[in-house]
Each structure stands twice: as structure tokens, then as C-alpha cells.
C-alpha positions in Angstrom: 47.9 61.2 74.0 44.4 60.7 72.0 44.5 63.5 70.6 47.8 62.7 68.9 46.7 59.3 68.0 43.6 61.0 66.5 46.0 63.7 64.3 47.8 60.6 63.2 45.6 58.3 62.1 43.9 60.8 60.5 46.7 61.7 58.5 47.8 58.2 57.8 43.9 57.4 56.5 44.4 60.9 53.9 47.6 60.0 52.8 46.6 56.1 52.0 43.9 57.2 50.2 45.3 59.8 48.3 47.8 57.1 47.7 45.5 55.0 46.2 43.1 56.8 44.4 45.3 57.9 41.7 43.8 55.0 39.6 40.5 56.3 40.2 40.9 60.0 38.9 43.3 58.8 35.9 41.3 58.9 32.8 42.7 56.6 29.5 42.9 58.9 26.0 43.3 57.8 22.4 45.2 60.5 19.9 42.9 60.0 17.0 42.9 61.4 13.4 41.3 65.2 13.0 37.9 65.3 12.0 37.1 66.4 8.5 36.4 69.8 9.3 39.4 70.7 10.5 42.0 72.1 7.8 45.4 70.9 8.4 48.6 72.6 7.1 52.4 71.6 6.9 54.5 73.7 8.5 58.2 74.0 6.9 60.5 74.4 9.8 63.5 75.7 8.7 67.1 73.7 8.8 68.9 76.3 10.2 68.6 78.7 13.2 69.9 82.3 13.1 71.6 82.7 15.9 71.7 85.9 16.3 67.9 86.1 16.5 67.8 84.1 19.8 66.4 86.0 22.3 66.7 84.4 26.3 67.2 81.2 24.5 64.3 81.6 22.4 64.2 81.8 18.8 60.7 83.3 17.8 59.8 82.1 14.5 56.8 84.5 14.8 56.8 87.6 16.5 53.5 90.2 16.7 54.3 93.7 19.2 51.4 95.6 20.0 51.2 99.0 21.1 
């Protein structure tokens, strides 16, 4: 009977603090503006899909098979 009181309370202590330490680990981030260095280029997606270039539901815009 201890030792089950032991494996329980145990587990209840894990699982309340795993509970609550979420806040702890969570970190806060800001999306900011690229630096100047980096080059930045617009990407024309197109306004129509070929479909019968889907390929398992995926249309590759880009492609590259290596042998």
C-alpha cells in the first residue's frame, strides 16, 4: 500500500509540474524586418496550376533528379 501511494504521488508531482512549467520553457519572439545584408527577391507564383503536373497531391514548381 506505500509503495502505491509512493508510484502515485510521484506521478501526480511530474505531471503538475510538467503541467505548469509550460510558461517557464515558452520563449516570446518578434518577426522583424531582414537585415541589410540579406537580398530579398519576389517570387511570381503563378495563377494557375497544371494539373496534370500534380504528383501525390504535390505540384513541384521546382524539381532537381540526381543520378
Amino acid at each position: 500500500m506505500k509503495w502505491n501511494f509512493l508510484r502515485l504521488s510521484s506521478w501526480l508531482l511530474a505531471l503538475t509540474l510538467l503541467i505548469f512549467s509550460h510558461n517557464i520553457f515558452a520563449q516570446q519572439y518578434k518577426i522583424d524586418k531582414p537585415a541589410n545584408w540579406v537580398n530579398t527577391h519576389i517570387i511570381e507564383q503563378p495563377k494557375h496550376s497544371d494539373i496534370t503536373q500534380v504528383r501525390d497531391g504535390t505540384l513541384y514548381l521546382l524539381l532537381d533528379n540526381q543520378t
